[in-house]
C-alpha positions as CSV (number, residue, x, y, z in Angstrom):
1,X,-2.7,-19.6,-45.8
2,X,-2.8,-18.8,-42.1
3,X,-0.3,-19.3,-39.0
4,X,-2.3,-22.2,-37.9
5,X,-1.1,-24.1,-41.3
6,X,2.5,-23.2,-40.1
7,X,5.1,-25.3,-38.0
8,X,9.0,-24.3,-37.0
9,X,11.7,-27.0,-37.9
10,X,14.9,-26.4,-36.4
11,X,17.7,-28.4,-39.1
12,X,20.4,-29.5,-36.1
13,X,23.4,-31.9,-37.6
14,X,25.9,-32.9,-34.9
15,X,28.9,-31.7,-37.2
16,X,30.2,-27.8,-37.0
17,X,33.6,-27.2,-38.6
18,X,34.3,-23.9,-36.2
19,X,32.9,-25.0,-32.9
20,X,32.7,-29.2,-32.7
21,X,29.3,-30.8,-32.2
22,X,28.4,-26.8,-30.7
23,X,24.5,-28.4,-30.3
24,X,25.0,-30.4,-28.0
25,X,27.7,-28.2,-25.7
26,X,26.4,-27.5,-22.6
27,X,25.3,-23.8,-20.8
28,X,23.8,-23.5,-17.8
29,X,23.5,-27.1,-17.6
30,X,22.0,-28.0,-20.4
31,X,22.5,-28.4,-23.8
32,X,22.7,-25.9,-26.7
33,X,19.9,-27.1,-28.5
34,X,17.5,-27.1,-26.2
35,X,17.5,-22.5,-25.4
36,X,16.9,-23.3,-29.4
37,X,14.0,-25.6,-29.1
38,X,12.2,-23.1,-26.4
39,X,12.8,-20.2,-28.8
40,X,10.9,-22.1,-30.8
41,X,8.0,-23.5,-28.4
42,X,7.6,-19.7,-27.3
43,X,6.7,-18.8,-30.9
44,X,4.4,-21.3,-31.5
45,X,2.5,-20.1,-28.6
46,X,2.5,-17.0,-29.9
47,X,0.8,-18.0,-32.7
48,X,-1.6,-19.8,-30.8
49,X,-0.6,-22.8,-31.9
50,X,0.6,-26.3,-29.7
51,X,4.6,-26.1,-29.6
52,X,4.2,-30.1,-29.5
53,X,2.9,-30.4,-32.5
54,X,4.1,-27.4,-34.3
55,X,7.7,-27.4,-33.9
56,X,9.9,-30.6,-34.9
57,X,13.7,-31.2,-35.3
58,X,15.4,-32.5,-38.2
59,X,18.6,-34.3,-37.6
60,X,21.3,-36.9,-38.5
61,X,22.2,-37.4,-34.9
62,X,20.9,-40.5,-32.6
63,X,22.4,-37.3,-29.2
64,X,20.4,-34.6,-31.4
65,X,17.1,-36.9,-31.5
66,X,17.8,-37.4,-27.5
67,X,18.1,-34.2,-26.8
68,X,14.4,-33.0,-29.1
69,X,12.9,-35.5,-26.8
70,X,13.9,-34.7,-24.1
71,X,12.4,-31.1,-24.9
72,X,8.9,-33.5,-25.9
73,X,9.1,-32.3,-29.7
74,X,9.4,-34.6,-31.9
75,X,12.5,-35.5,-34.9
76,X,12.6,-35.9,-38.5
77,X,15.4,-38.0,-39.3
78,X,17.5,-36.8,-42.4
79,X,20.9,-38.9,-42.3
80,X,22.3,-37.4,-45.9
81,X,24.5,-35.1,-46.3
82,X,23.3,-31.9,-47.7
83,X,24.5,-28.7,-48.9
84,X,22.4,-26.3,-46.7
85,X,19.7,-26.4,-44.1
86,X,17.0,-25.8,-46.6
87,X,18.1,-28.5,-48.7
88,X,17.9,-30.6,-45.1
89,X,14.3,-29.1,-44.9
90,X,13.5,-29.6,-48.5
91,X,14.3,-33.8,-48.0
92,X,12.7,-33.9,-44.9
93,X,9.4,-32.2,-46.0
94,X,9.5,-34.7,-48.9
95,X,9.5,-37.7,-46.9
96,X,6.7,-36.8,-44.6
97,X,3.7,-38.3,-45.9
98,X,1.3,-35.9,-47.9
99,X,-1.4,-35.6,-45.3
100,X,1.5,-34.3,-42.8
101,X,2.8,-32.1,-44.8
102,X,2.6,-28.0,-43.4
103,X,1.4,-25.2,-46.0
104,X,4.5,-23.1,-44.2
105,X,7.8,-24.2,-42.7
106,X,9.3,-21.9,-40.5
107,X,13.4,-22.5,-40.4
108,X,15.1,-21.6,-37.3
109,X,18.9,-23.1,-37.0
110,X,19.7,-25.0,-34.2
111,X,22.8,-22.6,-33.3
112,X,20.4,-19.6,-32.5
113,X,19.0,-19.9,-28.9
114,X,18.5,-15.8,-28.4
115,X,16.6,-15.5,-31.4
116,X,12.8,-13.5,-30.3
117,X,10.0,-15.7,-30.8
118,X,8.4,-12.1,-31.9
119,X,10.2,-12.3,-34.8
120,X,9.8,-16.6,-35.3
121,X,6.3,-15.7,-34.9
122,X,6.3,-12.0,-37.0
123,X,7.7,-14.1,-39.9
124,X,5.3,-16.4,-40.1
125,X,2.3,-14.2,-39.8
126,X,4.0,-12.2,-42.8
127,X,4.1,-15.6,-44.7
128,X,0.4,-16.1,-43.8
129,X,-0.6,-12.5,-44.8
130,X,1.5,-12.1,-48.8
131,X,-0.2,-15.3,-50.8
132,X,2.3,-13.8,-53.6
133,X,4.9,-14.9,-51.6
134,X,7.2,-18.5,-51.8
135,X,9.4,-17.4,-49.2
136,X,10.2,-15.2,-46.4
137,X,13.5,-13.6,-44.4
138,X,14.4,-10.7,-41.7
139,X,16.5,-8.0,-41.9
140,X,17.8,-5.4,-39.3
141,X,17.0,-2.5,-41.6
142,X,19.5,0.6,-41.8
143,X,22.1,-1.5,-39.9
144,X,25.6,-2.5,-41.6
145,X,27.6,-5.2,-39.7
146,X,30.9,-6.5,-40.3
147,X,31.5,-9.4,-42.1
148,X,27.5,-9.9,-41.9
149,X,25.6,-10.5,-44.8
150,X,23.8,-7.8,-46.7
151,X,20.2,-7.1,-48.1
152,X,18.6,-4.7,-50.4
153,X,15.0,-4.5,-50.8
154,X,12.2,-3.1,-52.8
155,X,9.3,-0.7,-51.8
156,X,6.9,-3.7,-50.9
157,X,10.0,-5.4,-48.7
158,X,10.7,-8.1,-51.4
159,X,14.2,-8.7,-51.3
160,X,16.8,-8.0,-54.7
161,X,19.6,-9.4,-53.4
162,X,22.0,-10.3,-50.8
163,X,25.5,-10.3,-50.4
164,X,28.7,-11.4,-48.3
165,X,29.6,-7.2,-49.3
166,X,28.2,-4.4,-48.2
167,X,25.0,-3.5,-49.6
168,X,24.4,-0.9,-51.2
169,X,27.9,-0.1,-52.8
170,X,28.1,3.9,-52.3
171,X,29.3,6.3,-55.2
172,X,32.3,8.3,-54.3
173,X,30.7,11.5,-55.4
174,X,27.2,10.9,-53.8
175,X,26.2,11.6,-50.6
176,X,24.7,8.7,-48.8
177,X,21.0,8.5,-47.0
178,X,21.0,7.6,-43.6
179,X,18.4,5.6,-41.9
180,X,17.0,8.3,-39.8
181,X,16.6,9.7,-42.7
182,X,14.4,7.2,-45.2
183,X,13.1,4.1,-44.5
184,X,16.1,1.8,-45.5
185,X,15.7,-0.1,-48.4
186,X,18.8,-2.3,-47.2
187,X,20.2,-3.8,-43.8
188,X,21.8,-7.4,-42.5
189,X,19.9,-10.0,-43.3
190,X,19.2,-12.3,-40.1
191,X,19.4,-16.0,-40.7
192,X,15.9,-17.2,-40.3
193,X,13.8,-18.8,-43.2
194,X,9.9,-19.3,-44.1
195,X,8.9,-21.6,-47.0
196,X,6.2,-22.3,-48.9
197,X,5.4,-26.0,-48.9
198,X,5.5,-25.3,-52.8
199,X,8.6,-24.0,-52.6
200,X,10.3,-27.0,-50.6
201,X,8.6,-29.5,-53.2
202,X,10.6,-28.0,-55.6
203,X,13.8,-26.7,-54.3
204,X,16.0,-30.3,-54.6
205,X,15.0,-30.6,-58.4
206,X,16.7,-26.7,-59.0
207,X,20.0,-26.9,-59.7
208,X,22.5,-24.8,-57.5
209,X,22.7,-21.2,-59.7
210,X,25.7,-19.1,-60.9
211,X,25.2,-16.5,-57.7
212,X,24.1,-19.1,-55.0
213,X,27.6,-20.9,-55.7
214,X,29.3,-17.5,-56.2
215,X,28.1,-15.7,-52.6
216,X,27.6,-19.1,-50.6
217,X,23.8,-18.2,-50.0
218,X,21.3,-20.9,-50.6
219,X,18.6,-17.9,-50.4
220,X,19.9,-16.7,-53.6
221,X,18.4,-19.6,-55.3
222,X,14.8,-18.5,-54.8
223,X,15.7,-15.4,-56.4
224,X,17.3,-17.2,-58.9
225,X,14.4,-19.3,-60.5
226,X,12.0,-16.0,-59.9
227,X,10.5,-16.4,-56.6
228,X,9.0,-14.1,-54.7
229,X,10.8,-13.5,-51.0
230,X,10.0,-11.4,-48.3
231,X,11.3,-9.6,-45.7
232,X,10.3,-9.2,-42.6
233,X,11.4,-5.8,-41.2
234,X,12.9,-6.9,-37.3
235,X,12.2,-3.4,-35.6
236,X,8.3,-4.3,-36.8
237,X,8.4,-6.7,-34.2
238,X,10.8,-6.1,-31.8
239,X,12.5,-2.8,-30.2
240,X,15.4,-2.0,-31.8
241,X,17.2,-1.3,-28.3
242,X,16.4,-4.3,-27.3
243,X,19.7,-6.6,-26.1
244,X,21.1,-8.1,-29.6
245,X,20.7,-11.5,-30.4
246,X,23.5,-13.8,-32.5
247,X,24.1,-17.1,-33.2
248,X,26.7,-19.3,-31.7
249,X,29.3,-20.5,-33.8
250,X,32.4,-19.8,-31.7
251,X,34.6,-20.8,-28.2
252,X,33.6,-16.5,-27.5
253,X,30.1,-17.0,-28.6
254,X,29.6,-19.5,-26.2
255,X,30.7,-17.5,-24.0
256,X,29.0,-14.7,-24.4
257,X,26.0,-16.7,-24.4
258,X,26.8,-18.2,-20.8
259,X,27.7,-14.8,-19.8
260,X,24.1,-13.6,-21.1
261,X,22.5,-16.7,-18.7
262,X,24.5,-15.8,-16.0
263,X,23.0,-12.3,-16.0
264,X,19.4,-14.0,-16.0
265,X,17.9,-12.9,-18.8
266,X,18.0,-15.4,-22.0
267,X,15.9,-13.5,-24.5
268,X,13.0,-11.0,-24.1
269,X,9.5,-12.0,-26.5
């Protein structure tokens, strides 16, 4: 498999419970979605590849579609409802026709217009590079975050598990290793996918597992039916003192996003 088989679908439904239709807000004069959509054309450069015909949106919205075309990329219409935005991926890769079909989808949610196309691009050269692998993830190794979800991993960065609580629990009576001391074998997890085409073939015919439903993380499913996911290590790619990245999903996220424009800089490469 090899980043040219790759392509970076960005799953963008018009509702949000916390901040309504947040896609399609405007900063800096334009909509949400589109800071999302050049993430996204910025990676596929990266990987050498032509962001028109690498990167695609999949949406239930006629004002999504407006705004992907606007931006010249073109939509895959998925009007169901549906869990998660893998299982949005998953129905949308199954509708293409099988000649259109990539080896590697790239997921990259619409609500995440600071992410680094270093690490869009990073993850999918790791996909390209581990055959072994079905899917792919980042985490910010050695760093705990409130209220952020957790990752542990193993010593080839295959991931064990992830949680909504802090990972790993720490024993009372033990002392704990810091990061500067070990390589971490835990950190957040950072919300961006890579998936086999194998892998989305598959995923709508698994039922939803005991620890998916229990921890709210449609990753967990993978793990659950004994596939192979790795994790791409963020500071690999990108410096660590770099200015953070997060996804919007609140009135103050905006915000700070807006405030981040104002200052000029969007997001470094």
């Amino acid at each position: 498999m090899t980043v040219t088989q790759a392509e970076i679908w960005i799953p963008a439904r018009l509702g949000s419970t916390r901040l309504s239709e947040k896609l399609l807000r405007r900063a800096g004069g334009r909509p949400l979605l589109s800071y999302t959509i050049e993430r996204a054309k910025e990676a596929a450069a990266l990987l050498g590849r032509e962001p028109r015909r690498a990167v695609r949106v999949v949406t239930d919205s006629d004002a999504i579609a407006a705004v992907a075309a606007e931006a010249s990329v073109p939509t895959l219409r998925v009007p169901e409802r549906c869990r998660s935005g893998t299982d949005r991926l998953a129905l949308a890769w199954r509708r293409l026709p099988q000649e259109e079909r990539p080896g590697t989808v790239i997921n990259l949610q619409g609500d995440e217009p600071l992410m680094p196309p270093r690490i869009i691009a990073g993850l999918a050269r790791l996909m390209a590079s581990r055959a072994e692998v079905a899917m792919g993830t980042v985490m910010r190794p050695g760093v705990r975050e409130p209220g952020a979800v957790s990752v542990v991993v193993d010593r080839q960065d295959r991931a064990l598990y992830f949680s909504r609580h802090p990972l790993p629990g720490r024993h009372p009576s033990r002392p704990s290793v810091e990061p500067a001391q070990a390589r971490p074998a835990w950190g957040t997890h950072v919300g961006l996918y890579g998936y086999r085409g194998h892998l989305l073939e598959r995923w709508l015919d698994w039922e939803q597992g005991q620890l998916e439903a229990t921890e709210g993380l449609e990753q967990l499913r993978a793990l659950e039916y004994g596939m192979t996911l790795a994790v791409l290590r963020a500071d690999a790619v990108v410096d660590p003192d770099d200015r953070p990245w997060f996804s919007i999903d609140t009135e103050q996220d905006l915000r700070r996003f807006e405030a981040r424009l104002e200052g000029g800089a969007v997001v470094g490469s």
